[in-house]
C-alpha positions as CSV (number, residue, x, y, z in Angstrom):
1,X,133.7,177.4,-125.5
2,X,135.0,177.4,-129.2
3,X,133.7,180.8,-130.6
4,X,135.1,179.9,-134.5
5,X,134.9,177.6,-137.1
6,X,137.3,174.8,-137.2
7,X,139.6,173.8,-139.9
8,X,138.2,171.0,-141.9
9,X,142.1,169.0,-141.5
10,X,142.1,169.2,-138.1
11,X,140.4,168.7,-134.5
12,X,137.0,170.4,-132.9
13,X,139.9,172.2,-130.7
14,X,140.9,176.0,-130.6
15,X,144.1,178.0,-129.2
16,X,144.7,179.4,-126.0
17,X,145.5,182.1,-127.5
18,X,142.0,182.8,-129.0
19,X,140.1,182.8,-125.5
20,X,143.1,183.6,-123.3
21,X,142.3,186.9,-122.6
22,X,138.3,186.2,-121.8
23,X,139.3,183.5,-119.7
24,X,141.2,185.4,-117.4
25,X,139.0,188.4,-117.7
26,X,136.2,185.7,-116.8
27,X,138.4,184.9,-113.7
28,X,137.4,188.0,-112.1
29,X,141.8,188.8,-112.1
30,X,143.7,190.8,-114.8
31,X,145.2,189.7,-117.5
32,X,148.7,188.3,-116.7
33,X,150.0,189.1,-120.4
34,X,148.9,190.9,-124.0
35,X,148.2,187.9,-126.1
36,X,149.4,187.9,-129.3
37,X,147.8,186.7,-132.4
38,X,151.2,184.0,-133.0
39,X,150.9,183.2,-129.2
40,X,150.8,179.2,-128.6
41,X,149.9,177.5,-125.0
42,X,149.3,174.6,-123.8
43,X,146.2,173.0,-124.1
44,X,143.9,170.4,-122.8
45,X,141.8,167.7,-124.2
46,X,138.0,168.6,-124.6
47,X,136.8,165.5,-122.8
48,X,139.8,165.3,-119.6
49,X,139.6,168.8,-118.5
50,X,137.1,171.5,-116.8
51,X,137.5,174.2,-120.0
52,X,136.9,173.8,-123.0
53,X,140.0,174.5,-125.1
54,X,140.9,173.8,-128.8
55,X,144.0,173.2,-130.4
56,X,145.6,175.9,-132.2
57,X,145.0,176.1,-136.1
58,X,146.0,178.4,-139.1
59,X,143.7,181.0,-139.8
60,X,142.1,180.0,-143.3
61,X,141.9,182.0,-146.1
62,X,139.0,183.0,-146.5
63,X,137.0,183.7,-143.0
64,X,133.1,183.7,-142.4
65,X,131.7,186.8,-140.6
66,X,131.3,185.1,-137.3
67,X,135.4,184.1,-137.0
68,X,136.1,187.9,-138.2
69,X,133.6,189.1,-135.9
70,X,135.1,187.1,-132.7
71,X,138.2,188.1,-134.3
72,X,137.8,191.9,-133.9
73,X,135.9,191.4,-130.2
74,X,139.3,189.5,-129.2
75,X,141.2,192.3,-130.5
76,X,140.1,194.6,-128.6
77,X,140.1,193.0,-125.4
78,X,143.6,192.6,-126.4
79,X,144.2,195.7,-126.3
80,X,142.2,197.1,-123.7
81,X,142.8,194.7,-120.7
82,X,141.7,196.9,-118.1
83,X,138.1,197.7,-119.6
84,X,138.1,193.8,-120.6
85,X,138.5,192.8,-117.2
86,X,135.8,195.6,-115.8
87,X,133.4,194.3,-118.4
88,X,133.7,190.6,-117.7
89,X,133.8,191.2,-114.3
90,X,130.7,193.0,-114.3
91,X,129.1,190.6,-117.0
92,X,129.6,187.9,-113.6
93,X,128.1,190.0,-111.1
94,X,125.1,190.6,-113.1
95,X,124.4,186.9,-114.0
96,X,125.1,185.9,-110.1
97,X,122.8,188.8,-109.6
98,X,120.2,187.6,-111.7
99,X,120.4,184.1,-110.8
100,X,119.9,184.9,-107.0
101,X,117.0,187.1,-107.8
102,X,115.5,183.8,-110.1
103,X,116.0,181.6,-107.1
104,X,114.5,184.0,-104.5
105,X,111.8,185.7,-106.1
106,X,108.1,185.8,-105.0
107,X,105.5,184.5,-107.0
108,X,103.2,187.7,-105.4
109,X,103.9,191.6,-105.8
110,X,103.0,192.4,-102.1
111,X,105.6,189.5,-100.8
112,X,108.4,191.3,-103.0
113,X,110.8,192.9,-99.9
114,X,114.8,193.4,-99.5
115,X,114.6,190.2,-97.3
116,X,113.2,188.0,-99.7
117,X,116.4,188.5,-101.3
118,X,118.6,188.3,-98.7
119,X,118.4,184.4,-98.1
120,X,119.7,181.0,-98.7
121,X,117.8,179.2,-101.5
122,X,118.3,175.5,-100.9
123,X,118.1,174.7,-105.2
124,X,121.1,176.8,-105.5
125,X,123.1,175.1,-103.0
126,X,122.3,172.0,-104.1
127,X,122.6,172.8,-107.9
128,X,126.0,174.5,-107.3
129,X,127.2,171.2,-105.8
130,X,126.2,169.2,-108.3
131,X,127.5,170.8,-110.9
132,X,130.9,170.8,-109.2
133,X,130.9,167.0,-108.9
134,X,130.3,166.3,-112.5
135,X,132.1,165.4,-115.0
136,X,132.4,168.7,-118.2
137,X,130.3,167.3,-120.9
138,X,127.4,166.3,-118.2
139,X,128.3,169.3,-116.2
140,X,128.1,172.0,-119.8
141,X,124.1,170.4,-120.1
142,X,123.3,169.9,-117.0
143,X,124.1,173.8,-116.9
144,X,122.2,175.0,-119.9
145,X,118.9,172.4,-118.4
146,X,119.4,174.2,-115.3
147,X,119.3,177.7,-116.6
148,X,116.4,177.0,-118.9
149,X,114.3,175.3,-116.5
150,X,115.1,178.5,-114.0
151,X,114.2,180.5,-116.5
152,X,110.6,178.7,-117.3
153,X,110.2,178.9,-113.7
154,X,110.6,182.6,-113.2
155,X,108.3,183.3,-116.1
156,X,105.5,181.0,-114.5
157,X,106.1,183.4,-111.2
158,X,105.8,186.6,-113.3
159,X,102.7,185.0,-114.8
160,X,101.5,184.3,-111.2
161,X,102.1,188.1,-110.2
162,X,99.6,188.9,-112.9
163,X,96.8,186.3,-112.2
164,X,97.3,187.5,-108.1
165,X,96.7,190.9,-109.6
166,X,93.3,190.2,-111.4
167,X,92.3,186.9,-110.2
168,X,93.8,187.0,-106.9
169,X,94.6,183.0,-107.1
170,X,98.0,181.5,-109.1
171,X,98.1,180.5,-112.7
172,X,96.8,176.8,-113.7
173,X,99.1,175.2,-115.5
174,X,95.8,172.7,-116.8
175,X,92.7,174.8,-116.8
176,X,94.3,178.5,-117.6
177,X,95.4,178.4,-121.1
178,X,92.7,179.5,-122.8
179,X,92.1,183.3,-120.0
180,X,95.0,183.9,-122.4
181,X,93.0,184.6,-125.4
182,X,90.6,186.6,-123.1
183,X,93.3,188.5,-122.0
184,X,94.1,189.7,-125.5
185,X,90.9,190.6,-126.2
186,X,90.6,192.4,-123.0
187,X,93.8,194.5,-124.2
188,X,92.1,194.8,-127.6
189,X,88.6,196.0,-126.8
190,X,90.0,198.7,-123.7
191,X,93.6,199.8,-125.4
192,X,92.8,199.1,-129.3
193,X,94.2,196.8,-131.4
194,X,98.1,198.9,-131.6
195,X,98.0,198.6,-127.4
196,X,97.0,195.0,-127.6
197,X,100.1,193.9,-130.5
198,X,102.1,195.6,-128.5
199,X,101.6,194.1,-125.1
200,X,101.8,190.8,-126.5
201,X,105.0,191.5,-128.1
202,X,106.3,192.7,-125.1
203,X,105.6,190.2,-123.3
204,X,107.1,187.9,-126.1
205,X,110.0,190.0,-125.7
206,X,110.4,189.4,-122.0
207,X,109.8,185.5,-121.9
208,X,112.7,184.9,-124.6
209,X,114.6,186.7,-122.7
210,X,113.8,185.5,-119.2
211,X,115.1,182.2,-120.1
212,X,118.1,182.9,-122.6
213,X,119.6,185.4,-119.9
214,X,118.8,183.0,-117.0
215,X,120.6,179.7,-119.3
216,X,123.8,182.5,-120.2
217,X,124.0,183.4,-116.1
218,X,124.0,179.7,-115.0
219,X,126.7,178.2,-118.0
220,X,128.7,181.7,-117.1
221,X,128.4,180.8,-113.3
222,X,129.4,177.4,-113.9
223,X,132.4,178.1,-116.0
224,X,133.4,180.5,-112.9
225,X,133.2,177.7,-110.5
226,X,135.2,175.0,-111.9
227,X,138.0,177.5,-112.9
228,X,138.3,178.2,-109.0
229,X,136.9,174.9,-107.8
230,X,138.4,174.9,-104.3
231,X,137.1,177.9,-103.3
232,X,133.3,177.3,-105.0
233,X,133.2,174.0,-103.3
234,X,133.9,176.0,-99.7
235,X,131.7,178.3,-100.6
236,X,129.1,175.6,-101.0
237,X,129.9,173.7,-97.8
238,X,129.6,177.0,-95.8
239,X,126.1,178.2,-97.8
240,X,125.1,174.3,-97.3
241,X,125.8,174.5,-93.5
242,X,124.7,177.6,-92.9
243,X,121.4,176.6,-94.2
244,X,120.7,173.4,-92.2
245,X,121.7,175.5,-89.2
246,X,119.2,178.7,-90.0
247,X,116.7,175.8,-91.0
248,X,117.0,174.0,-87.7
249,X,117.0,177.3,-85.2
250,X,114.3,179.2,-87.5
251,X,116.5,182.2,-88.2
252,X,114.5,185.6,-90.2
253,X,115.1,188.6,-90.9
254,X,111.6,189.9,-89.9
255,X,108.9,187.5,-91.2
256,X,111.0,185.9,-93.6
257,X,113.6,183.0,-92.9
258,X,117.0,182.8,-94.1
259,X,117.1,179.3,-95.3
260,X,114.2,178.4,-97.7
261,X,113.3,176.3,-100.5
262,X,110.6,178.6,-101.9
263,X,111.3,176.7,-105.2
264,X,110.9,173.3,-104.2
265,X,107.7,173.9,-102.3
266,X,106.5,176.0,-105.5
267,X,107.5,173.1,-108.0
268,X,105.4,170.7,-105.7
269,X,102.2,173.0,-105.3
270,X,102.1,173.1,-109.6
271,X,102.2,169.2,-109.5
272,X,99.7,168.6,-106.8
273,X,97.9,171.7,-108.9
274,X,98.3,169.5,-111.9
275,X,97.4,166.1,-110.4
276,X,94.4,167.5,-109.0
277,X,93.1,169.6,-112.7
278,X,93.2,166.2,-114.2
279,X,91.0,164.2,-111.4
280,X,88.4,167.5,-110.9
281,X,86.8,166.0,-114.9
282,X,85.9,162.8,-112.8
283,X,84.9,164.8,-109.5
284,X,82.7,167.2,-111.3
285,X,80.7,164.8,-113.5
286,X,79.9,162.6,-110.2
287,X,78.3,165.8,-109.4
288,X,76.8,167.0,-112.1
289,X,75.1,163.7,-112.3
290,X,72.7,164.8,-109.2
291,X,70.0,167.3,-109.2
292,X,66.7,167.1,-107.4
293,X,64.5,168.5,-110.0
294,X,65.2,166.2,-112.7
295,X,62.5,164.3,-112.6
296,X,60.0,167.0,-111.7
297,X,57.3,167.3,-114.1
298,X,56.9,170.6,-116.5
299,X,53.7,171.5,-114.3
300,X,55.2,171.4,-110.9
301,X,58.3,173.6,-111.3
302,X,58.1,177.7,-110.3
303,X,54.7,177.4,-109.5
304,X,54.4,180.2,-107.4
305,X,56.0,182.8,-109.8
306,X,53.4,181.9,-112.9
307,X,52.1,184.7,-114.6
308,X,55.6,186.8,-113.3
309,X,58.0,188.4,-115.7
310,X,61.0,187.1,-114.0
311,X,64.6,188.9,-114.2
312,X,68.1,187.6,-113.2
313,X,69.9,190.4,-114.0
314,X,74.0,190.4,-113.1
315,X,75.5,193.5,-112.1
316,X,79.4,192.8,-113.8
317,X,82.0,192.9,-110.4
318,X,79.7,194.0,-107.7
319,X,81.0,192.6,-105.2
320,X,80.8,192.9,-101.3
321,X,83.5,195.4,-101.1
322,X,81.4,198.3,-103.1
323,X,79.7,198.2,-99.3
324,X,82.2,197.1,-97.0
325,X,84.9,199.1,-98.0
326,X,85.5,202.9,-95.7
327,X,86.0,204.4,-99.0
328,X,83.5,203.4,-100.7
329,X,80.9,202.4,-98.2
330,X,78.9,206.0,-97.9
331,X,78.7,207.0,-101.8
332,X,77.2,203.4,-102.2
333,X,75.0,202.9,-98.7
334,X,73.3,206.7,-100.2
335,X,72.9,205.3,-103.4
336,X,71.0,201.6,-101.8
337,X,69.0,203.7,-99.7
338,X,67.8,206.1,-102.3
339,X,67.1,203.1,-104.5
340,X,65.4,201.3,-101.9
341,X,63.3,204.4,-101.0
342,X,62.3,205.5,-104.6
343,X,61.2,201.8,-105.3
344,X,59.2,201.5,-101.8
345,X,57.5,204.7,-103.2
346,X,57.0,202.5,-106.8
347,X,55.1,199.7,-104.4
348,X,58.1,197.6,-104.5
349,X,59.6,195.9,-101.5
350,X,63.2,194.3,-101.4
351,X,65.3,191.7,-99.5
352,X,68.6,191.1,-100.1
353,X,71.7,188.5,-98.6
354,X,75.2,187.6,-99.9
355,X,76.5,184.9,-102.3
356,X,79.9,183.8,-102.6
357,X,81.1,183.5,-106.1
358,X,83.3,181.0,-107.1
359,X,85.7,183.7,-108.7
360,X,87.1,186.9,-108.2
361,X,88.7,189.4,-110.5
362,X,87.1,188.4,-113.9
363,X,85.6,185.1,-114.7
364,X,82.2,186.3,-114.9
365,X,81.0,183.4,-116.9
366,X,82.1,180.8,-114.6
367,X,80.1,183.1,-112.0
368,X,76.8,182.9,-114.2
369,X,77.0,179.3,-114.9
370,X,77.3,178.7,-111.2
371,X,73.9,180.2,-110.3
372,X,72.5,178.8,-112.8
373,X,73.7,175.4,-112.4
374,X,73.6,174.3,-108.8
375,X,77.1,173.2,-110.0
376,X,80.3,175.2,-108.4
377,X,82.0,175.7,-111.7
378,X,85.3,177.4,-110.5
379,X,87.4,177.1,-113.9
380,X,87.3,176.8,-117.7
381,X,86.9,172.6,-117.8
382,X,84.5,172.5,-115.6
383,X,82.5,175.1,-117.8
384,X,83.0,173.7,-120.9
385,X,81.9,170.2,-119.2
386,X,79.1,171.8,-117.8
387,X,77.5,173.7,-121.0
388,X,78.4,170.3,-123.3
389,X,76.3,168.3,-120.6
390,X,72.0,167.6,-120.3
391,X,72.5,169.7,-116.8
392,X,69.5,171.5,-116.7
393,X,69.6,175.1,-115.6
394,X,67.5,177.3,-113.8
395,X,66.7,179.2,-117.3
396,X,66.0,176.2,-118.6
397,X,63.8,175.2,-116.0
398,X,61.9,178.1,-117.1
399,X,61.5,177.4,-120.5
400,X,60.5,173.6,-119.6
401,X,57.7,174.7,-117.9
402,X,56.0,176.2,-121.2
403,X,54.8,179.0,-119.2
404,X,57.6,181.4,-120.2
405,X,59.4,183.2,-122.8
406,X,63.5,183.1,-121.9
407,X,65.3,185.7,-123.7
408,X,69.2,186.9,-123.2
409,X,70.5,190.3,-122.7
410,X,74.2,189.9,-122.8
411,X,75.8,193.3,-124.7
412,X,79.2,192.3,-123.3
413,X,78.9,189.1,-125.9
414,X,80.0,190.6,-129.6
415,X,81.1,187.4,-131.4
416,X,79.3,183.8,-131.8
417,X,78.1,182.3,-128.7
418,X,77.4,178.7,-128.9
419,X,77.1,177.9,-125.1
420,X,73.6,180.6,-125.5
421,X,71.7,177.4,-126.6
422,X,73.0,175.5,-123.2
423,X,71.3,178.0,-121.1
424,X,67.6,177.5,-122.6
425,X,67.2,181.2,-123.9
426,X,64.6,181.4,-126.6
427,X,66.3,184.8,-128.0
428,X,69.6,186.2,-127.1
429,X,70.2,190.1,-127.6
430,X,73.9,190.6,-128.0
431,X,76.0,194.1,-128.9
432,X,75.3,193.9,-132.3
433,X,70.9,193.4,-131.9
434,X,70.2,195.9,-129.2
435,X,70.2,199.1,-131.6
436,X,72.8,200.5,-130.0
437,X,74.8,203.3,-132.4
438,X,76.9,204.9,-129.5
439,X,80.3,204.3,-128.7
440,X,82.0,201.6,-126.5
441,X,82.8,202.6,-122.8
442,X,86.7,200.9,-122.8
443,X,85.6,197.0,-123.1
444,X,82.1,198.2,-122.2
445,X,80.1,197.9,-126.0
446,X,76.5,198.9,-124.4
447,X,76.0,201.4,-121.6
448,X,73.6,199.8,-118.9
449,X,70.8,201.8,-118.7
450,X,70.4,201.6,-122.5
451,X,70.3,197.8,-122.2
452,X,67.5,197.9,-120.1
453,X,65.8,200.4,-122.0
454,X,66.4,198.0,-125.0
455,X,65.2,195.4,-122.8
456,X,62.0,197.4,-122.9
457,X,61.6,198.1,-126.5
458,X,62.2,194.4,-127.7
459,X,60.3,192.6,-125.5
460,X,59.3,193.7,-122.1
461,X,57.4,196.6,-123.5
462,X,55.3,194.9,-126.2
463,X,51.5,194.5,-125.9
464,X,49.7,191.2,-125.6
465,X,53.0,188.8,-124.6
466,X,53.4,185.7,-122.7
467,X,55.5,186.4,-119.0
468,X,59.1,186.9,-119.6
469,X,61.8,185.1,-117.9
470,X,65.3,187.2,-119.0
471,X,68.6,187.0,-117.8
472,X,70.6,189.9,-118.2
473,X,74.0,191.4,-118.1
474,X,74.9,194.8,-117.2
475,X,78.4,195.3,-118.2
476,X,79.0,199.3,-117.5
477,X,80.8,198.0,-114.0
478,X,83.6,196.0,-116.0
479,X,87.3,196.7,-115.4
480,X,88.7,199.3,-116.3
481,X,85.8,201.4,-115.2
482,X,86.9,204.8,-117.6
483,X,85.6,206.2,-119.1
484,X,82.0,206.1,-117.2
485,X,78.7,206.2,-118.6
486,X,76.2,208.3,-116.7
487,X,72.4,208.9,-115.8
488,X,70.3,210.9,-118.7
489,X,66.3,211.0,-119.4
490,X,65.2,208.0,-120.2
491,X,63.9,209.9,-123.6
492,X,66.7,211.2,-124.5
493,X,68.4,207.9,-125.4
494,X,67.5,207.6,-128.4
495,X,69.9,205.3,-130.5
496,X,72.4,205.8,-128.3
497,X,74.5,208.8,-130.1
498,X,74.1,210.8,-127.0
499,X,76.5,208.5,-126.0
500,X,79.5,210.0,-127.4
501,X,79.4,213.1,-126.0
502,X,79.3,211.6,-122.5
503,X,82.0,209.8,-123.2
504,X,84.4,212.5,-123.8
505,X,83.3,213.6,-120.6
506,X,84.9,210.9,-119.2
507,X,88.0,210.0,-117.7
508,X,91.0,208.2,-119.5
509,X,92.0,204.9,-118.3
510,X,95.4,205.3,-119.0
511,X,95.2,207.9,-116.3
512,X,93.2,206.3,-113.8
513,X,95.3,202.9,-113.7
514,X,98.3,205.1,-112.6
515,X,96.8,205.8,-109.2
516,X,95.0,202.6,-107.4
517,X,92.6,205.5,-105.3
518,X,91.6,206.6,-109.1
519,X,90.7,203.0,-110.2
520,X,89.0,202.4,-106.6
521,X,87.1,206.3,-107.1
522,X,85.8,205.0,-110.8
523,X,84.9,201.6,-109.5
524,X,82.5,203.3,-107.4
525,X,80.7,205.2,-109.5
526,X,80.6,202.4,-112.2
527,X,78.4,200.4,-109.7
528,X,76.7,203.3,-108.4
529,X,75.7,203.8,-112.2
530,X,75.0,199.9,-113.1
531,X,72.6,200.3,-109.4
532,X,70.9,203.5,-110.5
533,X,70.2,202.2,-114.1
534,X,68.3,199.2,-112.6
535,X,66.2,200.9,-109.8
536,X,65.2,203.6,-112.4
537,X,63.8,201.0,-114.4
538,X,62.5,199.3,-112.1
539,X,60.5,202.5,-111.1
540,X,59.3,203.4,-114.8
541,X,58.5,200.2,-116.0
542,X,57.9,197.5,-113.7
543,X,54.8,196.6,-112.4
544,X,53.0,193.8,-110.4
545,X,54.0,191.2,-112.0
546,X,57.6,192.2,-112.1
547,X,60.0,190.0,-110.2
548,X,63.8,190.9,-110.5
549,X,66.4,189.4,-108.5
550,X,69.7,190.8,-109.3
551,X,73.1,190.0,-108.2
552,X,77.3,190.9,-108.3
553,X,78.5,188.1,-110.0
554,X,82.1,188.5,-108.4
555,X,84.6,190.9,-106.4
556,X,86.9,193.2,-108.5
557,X,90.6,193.2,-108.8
558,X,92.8,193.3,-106.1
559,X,93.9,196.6,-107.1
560,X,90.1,197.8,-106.0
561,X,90.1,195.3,-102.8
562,X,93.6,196.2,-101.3
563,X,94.4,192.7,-101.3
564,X,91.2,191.4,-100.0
565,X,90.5,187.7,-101.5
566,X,86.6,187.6,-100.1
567,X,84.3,186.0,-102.7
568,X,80.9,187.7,-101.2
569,X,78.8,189.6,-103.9
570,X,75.3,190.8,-102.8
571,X,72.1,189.3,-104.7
572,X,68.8,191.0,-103.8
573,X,65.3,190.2,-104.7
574,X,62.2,193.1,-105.7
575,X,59.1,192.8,-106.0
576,X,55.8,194.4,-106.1
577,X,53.9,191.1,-104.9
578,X,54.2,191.2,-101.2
579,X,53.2,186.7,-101.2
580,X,56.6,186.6,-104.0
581,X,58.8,187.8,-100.5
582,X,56.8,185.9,-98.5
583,X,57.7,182.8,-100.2
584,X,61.5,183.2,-98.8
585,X,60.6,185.0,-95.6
586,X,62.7,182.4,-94.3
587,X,65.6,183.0,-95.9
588,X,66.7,185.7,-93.7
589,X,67.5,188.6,-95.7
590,X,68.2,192.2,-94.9
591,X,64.8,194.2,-95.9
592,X,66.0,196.7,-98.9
593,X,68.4,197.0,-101.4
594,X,71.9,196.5,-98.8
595,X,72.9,193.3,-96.9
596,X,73.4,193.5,-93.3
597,X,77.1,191.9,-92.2
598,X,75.5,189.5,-91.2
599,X,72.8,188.5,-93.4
600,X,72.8,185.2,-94.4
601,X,75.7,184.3,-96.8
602,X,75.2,180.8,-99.3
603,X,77.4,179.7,-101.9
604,X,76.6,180.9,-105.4
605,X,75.7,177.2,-106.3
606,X,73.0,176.7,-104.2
607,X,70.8,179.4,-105.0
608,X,69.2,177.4,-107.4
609,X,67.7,175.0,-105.6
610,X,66.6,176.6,-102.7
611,X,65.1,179.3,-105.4
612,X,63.2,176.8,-107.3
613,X,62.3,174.5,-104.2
614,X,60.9,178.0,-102.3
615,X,58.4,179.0,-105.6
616,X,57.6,175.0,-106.0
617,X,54.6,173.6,-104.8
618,X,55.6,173.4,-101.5
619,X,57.1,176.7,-101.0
């Protein structure tokens, strides 16, 4: 293409002799010639041929910077033919390299393997004939459409590698967008506010240049093949055949087949993905629609806990494989059965049986609003459908009784939450209102065990209350689990200043995330420390009227599950009123704070009910 200004007297052409020399470089051969400056050749309309050429024209007086710049970079290859043809010839086998690697690549870290790019993409084929048969205007934009929609298609696979890596499920092009602002304030609240602007401009950075290098490789691939179009359209009839063939007999290297259409298939699953974000609105208010207890009157509901300080208290990423897991399975059985021992000793008896969350990896909220609902509420439209509806939750089936006060312990919330009304709490204690003057933990604004203890001081603990039904959020377990809090006197926590001193007797996250054992080490302890922070209060506080069910609300990363995509978090109830367990003697559970295997495993969403039906009337 034309790489100077035209004269205003004559044509939108240029001379051979201006892209001579990068033609033939381009060529992959050497240059036949030096070109000079006065050089003429014969040329070819823009419209009739398969380059684009311009006539020749006299250099005008005065030159713009581009033309002298293009001028100088044609000098030189001028003058250096040899390191001009090594350059352009290089330049090629990068962009075929880099179009290869867009057509073959994985949309998942752990299928990225030699073999994956060792095969026959079926797009490429296909593309690479239909760009030969083509005419050169509709050939120059079907190449730069090509390249940019390869391009947009690699990016959505790196974006993929990174939802697999926390969420362990792909990106949705409908109901995803707004994780992004959560991510960024992820990267802000663990890595500060320089590591978050500079994450997002690198990966600024890296989608610009995704699709502007994946546009230049295709238009300079194209150019390649209609300058030696006999051998590019063999080359395509023998990649063509050899793909039908290695289709048809199931060829592989290992577990991967030669001939694929990995791109096809992945285009398809995004508009089946799409087609089916834009129904789920209709599917999930047909659902929301029913619910068994609407029409119960105030006096009937959670009859058999009156009187009970009730707490739903989530424990952030406990999930099944904090038990499960060989590596982690001893540190955390020791730390269930001391808990379930210390509380037995307290009076308190526990049961305890698996959910399965509708997320894992982060998501938390969708988790909460799950249990709470009855509703499976697996993505961001269904929650923001859900919290703008009259769906009444469990909390607010508290509050409707009368017989309660609901209050909120949520010290991962530090900005306005609006959806708090929703869920029927009277009072909502975020970051900023627990009294809290210590540091943050990472994204962690309030250790655990002084949320509980600020549970105490502003409202369990006062004299002469009505019965308490809280939900609360212990947040001490969230990615990236460094540094850790740990376990100090209960008097000693003061306003929480103690804090920072324990902190810097942490570990640095920066340093943990390099080493997947690290992260899966500090996981551990995080829960063990969210675990110990309950029980102990459990211990010093509670009492007979005391009631806490607490729960994981979903798995952690992949990076802490070695690729396990299990949903299973355990949820336990305690209790100092032997007729509260009696009322779900039924259920099944494992006596204590651990789940057998095989202890009875529900999904997250119909907890409600069958909570609410087993302390009704009948229950």
């Amino acid at each position: 293409m034309s790489h100077h200004t035209p004269s205003r007297h004559l044509p939108d052409t240029a001379t051979e002799a201006d892209t001579a020399a990068a033609d033939s470089a381009d060529d992959g051969t050497e240059p036949a010639a030096v070109v000079t400056e006065a050089a003429s050749a014969e040329t070819e309309p823009r419209d009739g041929g398969d380059t684009d050429t311009d006539v020749a024209a006299p250099a005008p007086a005065q030159e713009h910077a581009p033309r002298r710049g293009w001028r100088v970079w044609r000098g030189w290859r001028t003058r250096n033919p040899r390191a001009s043809h090594a350059l352009s010839l290089g330049m090629t086998v990068l962009a075929g390299a880099l179009v290869v690697v867009a057509l073959l690549l994985p949309n998942r870290i752990e299928r990225i393997e030699f073999a994956s790019f060792v095969r026959i993409p079926a797009e490429g084929v296909l593309l690479a004939g239909l760009l030969l048969s083509l005419p050169p205007r509709p050939r120059r934009i079907m190449a730069v459409v090509a390249g940019v929609f390869l391009g947009l298609v690699t990016v959505l696979k790196f974006v993929d590698m990174g939802f697999y890596q926390v969420l362990a499920r792909p990106f949705d092009l409908v109901l995803d967008w707004i994780l992004i602002e959560h991510a960024t304030d992820f990267l802000r609240e663990t890595f500060g506010r320089t590591g978050q602007v500079l994450a997002v401009v690198g990966v600024i950075v890296l989608l610009v240049a995704v699709l502007v290098l994946t546009t230049l490789a295709v238009v300079r691939l194209t150019n390649l093949m209609v300058r030696h179009r006999p051998v590019a359209a063999r080359t395509t009839l023998i990649l063509g055949t050899a793909w039908i063939t290695c289709m048809t007999l199931g060829v592989q290297i290992g577990t991967v087949p030669i001939a694929t259409k990995g791109n096809a298939e992945f285009i398809g699953n995004r508009v089946e993905q799409v087609r089916a974000g834009l129904k789920d609105a209709r599917v999930f208010e047909k659902q929301a629609a029913v619910d068994a207890f609407a029409k119960t009157s105030p006096d009937q509901l959670l009859t058999g806990l009156r009187g009970k300080d009730v707490l739903f208290t989530f424990i952030e990423s406990y999930g099944r494989v904090a038990i499960d897991d060989p590596a982690m399975a001893e540190q955390t059985d020791a730390v269930l059965k001391e808990g379930t021992a210390s509380l037995k000793a307290a009076g308190f008896e526990s049961r305890s049986g698996w959910l399965q969350s509708p997320v894992t990896g982060a998501g938390s909220w969708l988790a909460h609003s799950t249990f709470l609902s009855g509703l499976w509420i697996k993505n961001q439209q269904r929650y923001r459908s859900l919290t703008t509806s009259d769906r009444m939750t469990l909390t607010n089936y508290f509050r409707k009784t009368g017989a309660w006060r609901t209050v909120g312990i949520v010290p991962g919330v530090r900005r306005a939450w609006p959806e708090g009304k929703y869920f029927g709490l009277d009072h909502i204690y975020d970051s900023e209102h627990l009294g809290y003057h210590g540091p943050y933990f990472s994204w962690t604004p309030v250790p655990d065990q002084f949320s509980m203890e600020a549970f105490q001081r502003l409202e369990h603990g006062k004299k002469d209350r009505e019965p308490i039904m809280a939900e609360i959020i212990l947040a001490s377990s969230h990615n990236p689990w460094s540094p850790i809090a740990r376990m100090i006197d209960w008097e000693d926590l003061g306003d929480g200043s103690v804090f920072h001193r324990i902190k810097k007797e942490g570990t640095d996250p920066t340093e943990v995330w390099k080493d997947p054992e690290k992260v899966r080490t500090e996981y551990r302890r995080a829960i063990e420390y969210s675990i110990r922070s309950l029980t102990e209060w459990v211990e010093r506080y509670g009492d007979e009227d005391t009631v806490l069910v607490f729960l994981g609300d979903h798995q952690p990363v992949p990076t802490v599950t070695a690729g396990d995509t299990g949903k299973d978090v355990p949820i336990t109830i305690v209790a100092r009123d032997q007729k509260v367990l009696d009322r779900v003697a039924d259920w099944g559970w494992t006596d204590g704070l651990k789940p057998a295997p095989d202890a009875p495993r529900w999904g997250m969403d119909k907890f409600r009910d069958r909570f609410m039906t087993a302390y009704g009337p009948r229950g």
